[in-house]
C-alpha positions as CSV (number, residue, x, y, z in Angstrom):
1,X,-56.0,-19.5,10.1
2,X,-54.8,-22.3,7.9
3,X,-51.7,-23.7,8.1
4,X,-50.5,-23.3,4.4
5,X,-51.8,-19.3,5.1
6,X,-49.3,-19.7,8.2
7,X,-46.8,-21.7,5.9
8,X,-47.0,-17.7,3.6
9,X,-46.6,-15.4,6.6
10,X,-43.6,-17.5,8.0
11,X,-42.0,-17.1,4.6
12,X,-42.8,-13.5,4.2
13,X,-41.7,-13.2,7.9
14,X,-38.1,-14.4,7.1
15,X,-37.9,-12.4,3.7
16,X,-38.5,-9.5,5.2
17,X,-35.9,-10.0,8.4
18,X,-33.8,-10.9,5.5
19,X,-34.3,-8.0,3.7
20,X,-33.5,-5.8,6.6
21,X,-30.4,-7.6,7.4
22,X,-29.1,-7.2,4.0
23,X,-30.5,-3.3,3.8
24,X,-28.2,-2.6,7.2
25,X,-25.1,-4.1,5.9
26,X,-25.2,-2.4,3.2
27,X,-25.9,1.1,5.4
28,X,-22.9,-0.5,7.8
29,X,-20.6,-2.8,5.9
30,X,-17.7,-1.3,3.0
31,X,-15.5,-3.4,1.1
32,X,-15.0,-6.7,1.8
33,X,-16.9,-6.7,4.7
34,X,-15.2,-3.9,7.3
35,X,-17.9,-2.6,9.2
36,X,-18.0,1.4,8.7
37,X,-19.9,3.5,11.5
38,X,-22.7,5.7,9.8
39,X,-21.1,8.1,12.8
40,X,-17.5,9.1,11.0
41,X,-16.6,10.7,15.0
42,X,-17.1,6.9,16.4
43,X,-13.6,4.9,16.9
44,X,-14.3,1.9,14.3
45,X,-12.4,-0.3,12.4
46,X,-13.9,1.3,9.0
47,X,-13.6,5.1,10.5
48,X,-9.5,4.1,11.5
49,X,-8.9,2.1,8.0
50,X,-10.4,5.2,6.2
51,X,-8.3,7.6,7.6
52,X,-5.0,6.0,7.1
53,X,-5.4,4.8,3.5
54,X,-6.7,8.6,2.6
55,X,-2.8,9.6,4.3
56,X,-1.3,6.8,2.8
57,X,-2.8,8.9,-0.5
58,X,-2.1,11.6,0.0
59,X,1.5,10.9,1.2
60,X,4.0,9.4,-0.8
61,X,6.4,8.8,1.4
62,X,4.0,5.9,3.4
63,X,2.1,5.3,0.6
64,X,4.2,3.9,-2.2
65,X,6.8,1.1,-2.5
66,X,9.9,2.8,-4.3
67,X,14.0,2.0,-4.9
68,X,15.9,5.1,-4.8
69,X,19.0,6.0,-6.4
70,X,22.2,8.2,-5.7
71,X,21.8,10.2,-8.7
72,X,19.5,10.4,-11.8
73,X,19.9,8.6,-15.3
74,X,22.2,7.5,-16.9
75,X,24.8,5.9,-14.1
76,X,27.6,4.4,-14.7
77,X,29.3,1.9,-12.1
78,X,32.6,-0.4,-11.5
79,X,31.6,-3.4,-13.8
80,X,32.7,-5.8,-10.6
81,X,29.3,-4.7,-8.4
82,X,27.3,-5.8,-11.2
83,X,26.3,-9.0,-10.2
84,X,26.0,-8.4,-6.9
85,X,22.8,-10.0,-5.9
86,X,21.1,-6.9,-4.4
87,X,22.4,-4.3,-7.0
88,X,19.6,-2.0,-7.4
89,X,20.8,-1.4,-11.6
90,X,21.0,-4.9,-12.4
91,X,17.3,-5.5,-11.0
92,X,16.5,-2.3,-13.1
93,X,17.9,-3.8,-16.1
94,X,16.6,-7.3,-15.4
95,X,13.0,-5.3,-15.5
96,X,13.9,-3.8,-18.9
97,X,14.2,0.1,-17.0
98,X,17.7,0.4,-17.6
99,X,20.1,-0.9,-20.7
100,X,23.6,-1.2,-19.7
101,X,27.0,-1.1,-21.8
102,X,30.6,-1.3,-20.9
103,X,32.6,2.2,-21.0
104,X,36.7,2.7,-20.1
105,X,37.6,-0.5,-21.1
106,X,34.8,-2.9,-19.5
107,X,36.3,-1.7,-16.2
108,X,33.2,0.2,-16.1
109,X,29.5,-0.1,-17.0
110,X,26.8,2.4,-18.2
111,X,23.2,2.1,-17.2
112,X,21.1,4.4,-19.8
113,X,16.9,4.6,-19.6
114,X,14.7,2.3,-21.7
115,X,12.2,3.8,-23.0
116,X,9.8,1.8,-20.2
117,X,12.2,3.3,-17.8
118,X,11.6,6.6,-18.6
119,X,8.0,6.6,-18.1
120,X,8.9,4.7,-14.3
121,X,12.0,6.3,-13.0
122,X,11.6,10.0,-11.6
123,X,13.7,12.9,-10.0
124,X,12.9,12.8,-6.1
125,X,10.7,16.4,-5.5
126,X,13.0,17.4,-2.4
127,X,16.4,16.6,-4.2
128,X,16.7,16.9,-8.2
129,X,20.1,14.8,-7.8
130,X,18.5,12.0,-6.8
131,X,15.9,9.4,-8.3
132,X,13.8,6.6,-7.8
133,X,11.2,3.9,-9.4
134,X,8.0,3.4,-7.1
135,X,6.1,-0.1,-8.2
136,X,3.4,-0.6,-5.4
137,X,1.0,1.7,-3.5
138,X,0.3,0.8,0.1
139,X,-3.5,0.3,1.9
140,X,-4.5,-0.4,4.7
141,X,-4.8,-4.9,5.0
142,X,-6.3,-4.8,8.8
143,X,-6.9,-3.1,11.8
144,X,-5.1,-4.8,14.5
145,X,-6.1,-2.5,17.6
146,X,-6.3,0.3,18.8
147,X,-5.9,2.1,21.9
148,X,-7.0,5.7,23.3
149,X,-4.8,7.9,24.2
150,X,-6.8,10.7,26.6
151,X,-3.8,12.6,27.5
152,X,-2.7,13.4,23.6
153,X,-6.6,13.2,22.6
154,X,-5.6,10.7,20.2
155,X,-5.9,7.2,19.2
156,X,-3.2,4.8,18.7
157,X,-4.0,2.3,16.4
158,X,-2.1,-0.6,14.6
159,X,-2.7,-1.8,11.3
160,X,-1.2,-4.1,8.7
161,X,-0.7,-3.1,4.9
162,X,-1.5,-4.3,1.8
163,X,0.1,-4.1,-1.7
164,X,-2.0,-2.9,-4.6
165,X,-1.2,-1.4,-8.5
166,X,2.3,-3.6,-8.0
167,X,4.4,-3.0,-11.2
168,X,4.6,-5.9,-13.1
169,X,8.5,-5.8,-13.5
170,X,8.7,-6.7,-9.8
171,X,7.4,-9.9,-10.8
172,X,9.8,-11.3,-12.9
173,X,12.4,-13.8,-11.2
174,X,15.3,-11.5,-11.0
175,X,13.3,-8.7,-9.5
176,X,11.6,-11.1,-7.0
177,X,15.1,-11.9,-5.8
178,X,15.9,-8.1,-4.6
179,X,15.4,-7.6,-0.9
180,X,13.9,-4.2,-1.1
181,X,11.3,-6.1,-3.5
182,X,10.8,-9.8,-1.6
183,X,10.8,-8.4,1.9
184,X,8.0,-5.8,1.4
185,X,6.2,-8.5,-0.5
186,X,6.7,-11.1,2.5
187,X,5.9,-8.9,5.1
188,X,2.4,-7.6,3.6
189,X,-0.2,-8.5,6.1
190,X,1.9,-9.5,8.6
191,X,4.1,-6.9,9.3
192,X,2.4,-4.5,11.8
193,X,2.4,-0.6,11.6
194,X,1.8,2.2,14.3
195,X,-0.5,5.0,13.1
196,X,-1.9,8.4,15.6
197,X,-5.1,9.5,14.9
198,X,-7.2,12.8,15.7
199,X,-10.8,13.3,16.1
200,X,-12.0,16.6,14.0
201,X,-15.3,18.1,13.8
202,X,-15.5,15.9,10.5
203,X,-14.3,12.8,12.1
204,X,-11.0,10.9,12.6
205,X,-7.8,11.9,10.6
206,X,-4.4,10.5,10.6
207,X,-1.4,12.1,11.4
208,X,1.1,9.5,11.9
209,X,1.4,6.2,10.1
210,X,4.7,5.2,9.6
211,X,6.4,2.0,11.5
């Protein structure tokens, strides 16, 4: 055998262990890298990160960012709590959501809907008195660890979230300056969750993924 013959079938060699290796990542590897078990039953980071952003989905409550209000469009407030720094309507306004206006005198001030506002800020389902303005959904950043849990037939697992279709109002100065905005925003991928997950005949499922 020559040696630039030997030279070929070294080459080919590595091409084709290269070849394999990118074939089984793509089998075994989803987005960004997370390795995802072809076995949806086994207890992987992919199978756990799966079934917490599909309830993050499919539940609002856990799975979007939102400032509620006591009440529903148009509000009216004593003009002195307008400047607080954490008023929720100023922030609104500041966004270009709300419009405001003095009433009785300038004792008092009127927030009405923009017309960007209306297309933001809904009726809650559970209570038509109340509203709110969601700006962010929330995913799944990491797995942290997870633990079995024989005795409930569950796995405890905890994860860190990410922010993803954020509003573009939030990031304005004003906005950026509202606690219920900055301290979600500061504590995305660091801040760490508890979720309970069940094994079904189709795989894992969440139950539980709140704090």
């Amino acid at each position: 055998m020559t040696r630039n013959f030997q030279n070929r079938l070294i080459g080919m060699t590595a091409l084709a262990s290269s070849a394999a290796l990118i074939i089984f990542c793509l089998a075994s590897c989803g987005p960004n890298g997370v390795s995802v078990s072809l076995d949806p039953k086994a207890p992987s980071e992919g199978n756990f990160k799966k079934a917490i952003d599909e309830y993050l989905a499919a539940n609002e409550k856990y799975g979007k960012v939102c400032i509620e209000f006591d009440g529903i469009p148009p509000f009216e407030g004593e003009s002195q709590y307008d400047n607080l720094p954490d008023s929720s309507t100023r922030i609104m306004e500041a966004a270009g959501l709300l419009r405001s206006s003095p009433v009785a005198g300038g004792r008092m001030t009127r927030y009405d809907v923009t017309e960007a506002g209306r297309k933001a800020i809904v009726r809650e389902k559970d209570d038509p008195n109340r509203s709110h303005v969601c700006w962010a959904n929330t995913r799944v950043d990491t797995i942290v660890k997870w633990v079995s849990d024989p005795q409930n037939n569950s796995m405890d697992v905890s994860w860190t979230y990410k922010l993803t279709d954020v509003a573009d109002w939030t990031k304005g100065p004003e906005p950026k300056k509202y606690n219920n905005i900055s301290l979600v925003v500061n504590d995305a991928g660091k801040k760490v969750y508890e979720a309970v997950l069940k094994l079904s005949n189709k795989g894992w499922e969440c139950v539980i993924a709140g704090t």
